[in-house]
C-alpha positions in Angstrom: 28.8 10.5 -17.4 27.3 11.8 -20.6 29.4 13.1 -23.5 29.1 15.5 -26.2 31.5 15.3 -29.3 31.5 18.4 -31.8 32.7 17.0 -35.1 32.0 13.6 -36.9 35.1 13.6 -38.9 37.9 10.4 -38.4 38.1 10.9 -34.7 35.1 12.1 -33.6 33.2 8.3 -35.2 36.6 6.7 -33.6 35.3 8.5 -30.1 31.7 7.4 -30.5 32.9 3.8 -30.9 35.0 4.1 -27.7 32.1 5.3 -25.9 29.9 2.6 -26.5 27.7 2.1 -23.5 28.0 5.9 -22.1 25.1 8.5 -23.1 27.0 10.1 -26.1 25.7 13.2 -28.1 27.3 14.1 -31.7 26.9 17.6 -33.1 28.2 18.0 -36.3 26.7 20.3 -39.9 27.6 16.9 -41.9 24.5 15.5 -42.2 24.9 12.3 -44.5 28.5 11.3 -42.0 25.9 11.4 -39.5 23.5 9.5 -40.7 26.3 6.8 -41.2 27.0 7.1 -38.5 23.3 6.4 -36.6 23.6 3.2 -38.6 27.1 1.8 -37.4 26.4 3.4 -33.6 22.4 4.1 -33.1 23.3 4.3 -29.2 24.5 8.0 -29.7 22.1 10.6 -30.1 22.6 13.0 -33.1 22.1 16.6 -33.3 22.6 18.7 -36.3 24.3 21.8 -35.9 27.2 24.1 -36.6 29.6 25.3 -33.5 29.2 29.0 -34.8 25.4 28.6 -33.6 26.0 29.1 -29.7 21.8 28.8 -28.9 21.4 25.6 -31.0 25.3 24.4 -29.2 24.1 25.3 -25.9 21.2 23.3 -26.1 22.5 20.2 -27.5 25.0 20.9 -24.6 22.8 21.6 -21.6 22.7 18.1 -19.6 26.4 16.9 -20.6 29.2 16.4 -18.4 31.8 16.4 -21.1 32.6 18.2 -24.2 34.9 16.9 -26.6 35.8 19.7 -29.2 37.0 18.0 -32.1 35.3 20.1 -35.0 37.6 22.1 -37.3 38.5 23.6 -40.9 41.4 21.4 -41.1 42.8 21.7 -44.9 46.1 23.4 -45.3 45.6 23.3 -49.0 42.4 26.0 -49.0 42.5 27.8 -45.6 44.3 30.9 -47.1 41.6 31.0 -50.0 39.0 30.5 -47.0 40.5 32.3 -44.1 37.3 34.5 -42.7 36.1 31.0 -42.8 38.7 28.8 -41.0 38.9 31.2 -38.3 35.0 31.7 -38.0 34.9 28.7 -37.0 38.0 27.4 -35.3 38.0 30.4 -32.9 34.8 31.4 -32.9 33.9 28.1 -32.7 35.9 27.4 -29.6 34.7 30.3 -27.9 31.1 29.4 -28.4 32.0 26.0 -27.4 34.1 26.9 -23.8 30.7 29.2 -23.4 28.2 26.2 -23.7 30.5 24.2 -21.4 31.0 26.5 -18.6 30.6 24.6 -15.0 31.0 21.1 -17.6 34.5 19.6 -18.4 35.8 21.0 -21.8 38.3 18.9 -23.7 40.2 20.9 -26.9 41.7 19.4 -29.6 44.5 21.0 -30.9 47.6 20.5 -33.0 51.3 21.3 -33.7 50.6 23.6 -36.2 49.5 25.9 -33.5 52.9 26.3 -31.9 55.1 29.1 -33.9 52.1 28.8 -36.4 52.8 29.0 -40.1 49.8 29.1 -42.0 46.2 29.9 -41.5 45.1 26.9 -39.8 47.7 26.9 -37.6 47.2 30.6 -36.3 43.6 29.9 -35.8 44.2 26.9 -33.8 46.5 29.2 -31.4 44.1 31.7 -31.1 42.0 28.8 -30.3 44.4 27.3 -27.9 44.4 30.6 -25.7 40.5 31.0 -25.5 40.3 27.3 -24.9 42.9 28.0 -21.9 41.2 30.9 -20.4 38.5 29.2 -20.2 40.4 26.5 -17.8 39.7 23.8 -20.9 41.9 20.6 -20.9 44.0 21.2 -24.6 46.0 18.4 -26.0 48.3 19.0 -29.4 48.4 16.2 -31.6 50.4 15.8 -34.9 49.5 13.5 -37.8 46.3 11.0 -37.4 47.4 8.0 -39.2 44.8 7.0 -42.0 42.6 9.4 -40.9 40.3 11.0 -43.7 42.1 13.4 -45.8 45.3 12.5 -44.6 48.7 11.9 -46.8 48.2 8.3 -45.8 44.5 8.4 -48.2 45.8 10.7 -50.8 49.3 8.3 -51.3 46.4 5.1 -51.5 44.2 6.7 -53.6 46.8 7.7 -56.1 48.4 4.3 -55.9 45.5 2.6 -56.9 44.7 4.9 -59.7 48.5 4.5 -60.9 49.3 8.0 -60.1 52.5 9.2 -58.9 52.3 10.0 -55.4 52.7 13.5 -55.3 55.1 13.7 -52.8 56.0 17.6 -51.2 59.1 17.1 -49.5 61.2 14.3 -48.6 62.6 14.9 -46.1 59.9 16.5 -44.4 59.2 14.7 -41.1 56.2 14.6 -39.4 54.7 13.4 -35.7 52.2 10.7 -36.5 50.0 9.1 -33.8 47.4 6.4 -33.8 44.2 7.6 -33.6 43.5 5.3 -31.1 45.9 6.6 -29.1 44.8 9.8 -29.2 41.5 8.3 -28.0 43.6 7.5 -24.9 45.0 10.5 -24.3 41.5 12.4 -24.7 39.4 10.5 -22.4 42.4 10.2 -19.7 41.9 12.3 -16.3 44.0 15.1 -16.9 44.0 18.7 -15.0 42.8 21.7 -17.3 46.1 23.4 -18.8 48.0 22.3 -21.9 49.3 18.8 -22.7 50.9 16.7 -25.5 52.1 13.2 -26.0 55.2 12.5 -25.5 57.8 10.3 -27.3 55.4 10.5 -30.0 56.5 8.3 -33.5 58.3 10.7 -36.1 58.4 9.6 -40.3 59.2 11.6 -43.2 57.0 12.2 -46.3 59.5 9.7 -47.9 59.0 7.2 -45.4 55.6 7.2 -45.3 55.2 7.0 -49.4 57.2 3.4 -48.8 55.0 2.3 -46.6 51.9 3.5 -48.4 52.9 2.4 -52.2 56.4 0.8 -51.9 56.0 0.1 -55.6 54.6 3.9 -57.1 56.1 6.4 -58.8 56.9 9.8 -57.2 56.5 13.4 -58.3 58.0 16.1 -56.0 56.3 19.3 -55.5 57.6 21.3 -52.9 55.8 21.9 -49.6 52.5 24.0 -49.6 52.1 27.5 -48.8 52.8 27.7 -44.9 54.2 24.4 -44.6 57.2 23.4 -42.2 60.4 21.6 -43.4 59.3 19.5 -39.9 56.9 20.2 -36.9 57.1 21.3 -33.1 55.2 21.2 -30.1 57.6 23.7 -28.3 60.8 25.0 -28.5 62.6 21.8 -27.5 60.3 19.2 -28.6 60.5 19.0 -32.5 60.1 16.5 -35.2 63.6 17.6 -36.7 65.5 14.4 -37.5 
C-alpha cells in the first residue's frame, strides 16, 4: 500500500511516524518542516508542492493507493483578512486533490467548524466537505488536536513561560478535544466513503484547559474571536454544549 499525505503540519509528521515501514509520499509548500522532517523520517519520500497545483499534485500522486488530505489554512484569527486565500486553497485544494485521486482511496480531513459554519474557515471546510463527498472521499470531522502546533494548548505554554497572562477568550467556551493519535486511528481505519466522526469524543472548556496548561498564570479575558462559537457541533444532536 503506498500513501500520499498533503500537509506536513502536527498530524501530517504524526501520520508519517505511524507509517513507518509503508512507501509514504509527503507533499507539502513548507519546505524547511520538510526538511525536518527527511531528518527524523528519511523513509518517506518528499515532494514539494502546493495542492492548488493539480499537474505537479497529480504527479506526485500517480502510483499511490492512498491519499491523506490533511493540508489546510487553518487560522481563525486571519482567515477573514485572507479569505480569497483560505478558500483557494481549502476548496480548491480539495477538488484538485479528489481529481488526482480518482480510481485511488481519498481520505478528507475535516472539522466541526464545518457543520452550521461560522466563520471563514469553517465555510470553506463545508464547501470542502461536499466536493470531498461527491467525489465518494472517506471525510472524518475532528474537533481540537491536543498540543498540536498553533493550538490553545501552545499559545497558553508559551505565554506561561514568558509570564504572560493567558489570554483566555471565553470561559466557558467548551470545546471537543482529541488526541492526535487517535485521530491517527480513526484516519487509517477501514471505513466506507461517506461522512464520519468520533464519537464520545472528550469535551473541556477554555477554563479547563488554562488549569491544566498554567494552573499557576494569570488570566486576561477577551471575548471570543470574530466567527467563534460559545461551543461546537458535529450535527444537530451531537454538541459540545455542557
Amino acid at each position: 500500500m503506498r500513501y500520499c499525505i498533503t500537509g506536513s503540519g502536527t498530524l501530517g509528521s504524526a501520520l508519517i511516524k505511524r507509517l513507518q515501514g509503508k512507501d509514504v509520499i509527503v507533499y507539502s509548500n513548507d519546505e524547511y518542516v520538510q526538511s525536518e522532517l527527511a531528518r527524523k523520517y528519511p523513509y518517506a519520500k518528499y515532494w514539494l508542492g502546493d495542492v492548488r497545483d493539480l499537474e505537479r499534485l497529480k504527479d506526485a500522486c500517480s502510483d499511490v493507493d492512498v491519499i491523506i488530505h490533511t493540508a489546510a489554512q487553518k487560522r481563525m484569527d486571519t482567515a477573514s483578512q485572507n479569505a480569497f486565500e483560505v478558500a483557494d486553497v481549502n476548496i480548491r485544494g480539495t477538488y484538485n486533490v479528489c481529481l488526482a485521486g480518482k480510481g485511488k482511496k481519498v481520505i478528507f480531513v475535516s472539522t466541526d467548524k464545518a457543520f452550521n459554519p461560522s466563520c471563514i474557515y469553517g465555510a470553506s471546510k463545508m464547501i470542502a466537505e461536499g466536493i470531498a463527498l461527491a467525489h465518494k472521499a472517506v471525510v472524518w470531522r475532528f474537533g481540537n488536536f491536543i498540543g498540536s502546533r498553533g493550538s490553545v494548548w501552545e499559545i497558553f505554554a508559551d505565554q506561561a513561560k514568558n509570564g504572560q497572562k493567558l489570554t483566555v477568550t471565553d470561559p466557558n467556551a467548551s470545546r471537543f478535544v482529541i488526541e492526535v493519535e487517535e485521530v491517527c486511528d480513526h484516519l487509517l481505519s477501514d471505513v466506507e466513503p461517506g461522512l464520519h466522526y468520533p464519537e464520545n469524543l472528550k469535551i473541556m472548556t477554555v477554563a479547563e484547559i488554562a488549569k491544566q496548561v498554567a494552573p499557576d498564570s494569570e488570566w486576561e479575558i477577551v471575548g471570543l474571536r470574530e466567527g467563534e462559537k460559545l461551543y461546537e457541533e458535529f450535527n444537530n444532536e451531537y454538541n459540545s454544549k455542557l
